[in-house]
VEXDONU-8590 format. One record per residue (C-alpha): z, y, x; residue number from 1. Coordinates in nm, 3 decimals, decimal comma, always signed. Each point is the difference from the previous one (the first is absolute). Layout:
<rs>
+---------+---------+---------+-----+
!       Z !       Y !       X ! pos !
+---------+---------+---------+-----+
!       Z !       Y !       X ! NUM !
...
+---------+---------+---------+-----+
</rs>
This chain:
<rs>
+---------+---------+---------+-----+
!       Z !       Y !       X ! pos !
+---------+---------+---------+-----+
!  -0,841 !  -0,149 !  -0,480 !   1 !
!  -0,046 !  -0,106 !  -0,340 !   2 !
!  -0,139 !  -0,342 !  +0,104 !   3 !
!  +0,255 !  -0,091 !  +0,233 !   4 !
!  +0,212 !  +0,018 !  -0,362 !   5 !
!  -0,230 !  -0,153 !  -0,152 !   6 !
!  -0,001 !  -0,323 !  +0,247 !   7 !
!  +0,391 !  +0,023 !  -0,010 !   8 !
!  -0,054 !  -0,045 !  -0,405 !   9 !
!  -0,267 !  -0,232 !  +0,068 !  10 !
!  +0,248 !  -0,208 !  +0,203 !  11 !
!  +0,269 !  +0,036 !  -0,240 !  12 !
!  -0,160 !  -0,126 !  -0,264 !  13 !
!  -0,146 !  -0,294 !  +0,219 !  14 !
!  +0,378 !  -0,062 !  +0,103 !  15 !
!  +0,097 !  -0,002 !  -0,335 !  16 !
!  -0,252 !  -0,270 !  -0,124 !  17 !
!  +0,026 !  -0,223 !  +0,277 !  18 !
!  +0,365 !  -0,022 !  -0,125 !  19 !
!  -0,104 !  -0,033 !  -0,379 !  20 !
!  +0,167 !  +0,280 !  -0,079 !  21 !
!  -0,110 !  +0,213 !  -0,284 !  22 !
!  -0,013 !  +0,419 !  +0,034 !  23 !
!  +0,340 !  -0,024 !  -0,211 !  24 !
!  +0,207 !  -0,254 !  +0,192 !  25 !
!  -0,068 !  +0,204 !  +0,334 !  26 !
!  +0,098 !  +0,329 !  -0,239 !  27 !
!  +0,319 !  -0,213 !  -0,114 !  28 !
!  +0,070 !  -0,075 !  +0,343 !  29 !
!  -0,021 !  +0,340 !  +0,137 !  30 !
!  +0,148 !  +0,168 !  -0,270 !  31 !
!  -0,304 !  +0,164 !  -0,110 !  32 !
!  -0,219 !  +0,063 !  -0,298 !  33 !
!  -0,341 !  -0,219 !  -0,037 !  34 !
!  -0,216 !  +0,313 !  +0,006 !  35 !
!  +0,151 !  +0,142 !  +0,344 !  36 !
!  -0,106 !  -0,318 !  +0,137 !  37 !
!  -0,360 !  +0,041 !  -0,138 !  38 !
!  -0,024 !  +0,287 !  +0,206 !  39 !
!  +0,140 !  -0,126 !  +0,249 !  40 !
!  -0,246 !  -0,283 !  +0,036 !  41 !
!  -0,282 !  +0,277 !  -0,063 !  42 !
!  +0,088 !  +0,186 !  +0,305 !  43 !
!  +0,075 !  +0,313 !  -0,193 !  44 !
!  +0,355 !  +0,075 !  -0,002 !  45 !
!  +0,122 !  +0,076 !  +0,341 !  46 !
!  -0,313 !  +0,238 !  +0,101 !  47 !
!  +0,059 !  +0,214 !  -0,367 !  48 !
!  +0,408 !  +0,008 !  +0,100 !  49 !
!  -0,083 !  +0,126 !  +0,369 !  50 !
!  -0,317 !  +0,230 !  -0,072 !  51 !
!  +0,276 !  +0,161 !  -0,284 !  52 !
!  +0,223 !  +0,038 !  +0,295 !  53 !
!  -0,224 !  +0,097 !  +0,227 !  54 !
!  +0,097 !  -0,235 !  +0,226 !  55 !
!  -0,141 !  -0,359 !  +0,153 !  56 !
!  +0,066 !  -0,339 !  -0,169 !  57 !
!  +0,150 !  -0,117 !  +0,330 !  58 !
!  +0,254 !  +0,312 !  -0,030 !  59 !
!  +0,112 !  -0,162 !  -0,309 !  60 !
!  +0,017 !  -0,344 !  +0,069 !  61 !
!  +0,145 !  -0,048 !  +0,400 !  62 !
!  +0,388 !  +0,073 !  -0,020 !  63 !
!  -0,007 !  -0,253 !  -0,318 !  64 !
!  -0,223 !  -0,308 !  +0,103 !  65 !
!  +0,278 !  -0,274 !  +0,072 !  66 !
!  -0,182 !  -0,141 !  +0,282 !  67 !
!  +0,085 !  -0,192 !  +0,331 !  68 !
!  -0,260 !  +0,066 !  +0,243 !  69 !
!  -0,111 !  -0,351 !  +0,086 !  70 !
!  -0,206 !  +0,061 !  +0,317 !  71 !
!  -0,097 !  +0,264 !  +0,209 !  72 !
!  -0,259 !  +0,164 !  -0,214 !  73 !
!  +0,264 !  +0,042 !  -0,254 !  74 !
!  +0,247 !  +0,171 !  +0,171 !  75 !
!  -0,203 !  +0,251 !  +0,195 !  76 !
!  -0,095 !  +0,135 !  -0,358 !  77 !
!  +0,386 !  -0,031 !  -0,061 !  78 !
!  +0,055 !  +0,205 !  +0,320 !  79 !
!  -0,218 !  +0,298 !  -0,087 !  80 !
!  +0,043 !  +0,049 !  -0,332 !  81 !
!  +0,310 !  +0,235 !  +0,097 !  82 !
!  -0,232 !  +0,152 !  +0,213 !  83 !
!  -0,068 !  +0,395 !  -0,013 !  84 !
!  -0,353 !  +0,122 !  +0,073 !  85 !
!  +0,066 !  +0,059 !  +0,392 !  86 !
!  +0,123 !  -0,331 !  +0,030 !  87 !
!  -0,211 !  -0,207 !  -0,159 !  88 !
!  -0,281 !  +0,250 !  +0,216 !  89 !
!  +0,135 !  -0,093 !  +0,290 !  90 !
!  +0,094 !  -0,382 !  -0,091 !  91 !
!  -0,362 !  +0,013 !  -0,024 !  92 !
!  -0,085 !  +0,119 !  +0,328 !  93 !
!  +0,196 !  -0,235 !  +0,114 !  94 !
!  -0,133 !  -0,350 !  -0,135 !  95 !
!  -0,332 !  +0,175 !  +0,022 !  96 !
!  +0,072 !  -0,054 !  +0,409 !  97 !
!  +0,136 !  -0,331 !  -0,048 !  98 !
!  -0,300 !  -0,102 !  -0,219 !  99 !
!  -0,285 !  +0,149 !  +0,212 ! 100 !
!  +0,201 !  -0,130 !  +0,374 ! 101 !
!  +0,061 !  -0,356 !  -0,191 ! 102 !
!  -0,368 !  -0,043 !  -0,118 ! 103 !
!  -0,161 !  +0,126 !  +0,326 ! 104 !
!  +0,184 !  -0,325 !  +0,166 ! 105 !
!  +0,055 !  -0,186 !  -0,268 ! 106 !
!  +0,338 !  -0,124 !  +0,056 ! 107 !
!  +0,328 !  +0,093 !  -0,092 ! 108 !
!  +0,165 !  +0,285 !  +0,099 ! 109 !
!  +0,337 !  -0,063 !  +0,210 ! 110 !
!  +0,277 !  +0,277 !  -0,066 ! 111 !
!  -0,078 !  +0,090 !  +0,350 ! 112 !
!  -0,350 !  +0,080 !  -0,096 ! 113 !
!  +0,093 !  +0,219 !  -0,290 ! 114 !
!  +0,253 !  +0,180 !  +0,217 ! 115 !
!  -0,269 !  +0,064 !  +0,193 ! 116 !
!  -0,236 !  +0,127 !  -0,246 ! 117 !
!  +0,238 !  +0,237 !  -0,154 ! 118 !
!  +0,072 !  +0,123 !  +0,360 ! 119 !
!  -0,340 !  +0,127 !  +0,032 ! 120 !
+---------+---------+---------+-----+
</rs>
């Protein structure tokens, strides 16, 4: 976990030179003090708020991120982050079928074929 933070700080701070921005403009613009940012761009902040809380980073972050899922990928993440335990257990199951029947053939799957497969 703490590397995927750390790549997120990583590409912050990547994001934030490509734009010649220095660590206290982006602070400026976010309303935020220069050192927050630091640890930001370390990777350290969000995993030390969540382990405190005992719960995951994604907890945190997923009913704040101001984000328009842009393609597909995006908003089947968007879909199951709502998601209790059963569901996203048996939303598994489910594009577990779909995944397994659509590489066997290797073509897409109709509606009609995943009617079928949750039929079964």
């Amino acid at each position: 976990m703490d590397s995927l933070y750390k790549n997120f700080g990583s590409r912050v701070r990547e994001k934030r030179v490509m734009n010649n921005m220095s660590q206290e403009k982006l602070a400026e613009r976010c309303d935020l003090s220069t050192s927050y940012i630091g640890l930001v761009e370390r990777g350290e902040l969000v995993v030390k708020i969540a382990n405190a809380l005992d719960v995951t980073p994604n907890a945190l972050a997923m009913d704040s991120i101001k984000h328009k899922a842009c393609n597909n990928k995006d908003k089947l993440v968007l879909m199951i982050n709502d998601f209790d335990d059963a569901q996203l257990n048996t939303t598994f199951e489910i594009v577990n079928q779909i995944h397994s029947y659509i590489r066997k053939g290797t073509k897409k799957a109709t509606y009609m074929d995943i009617d079928e497969l949750l039929s079964d």
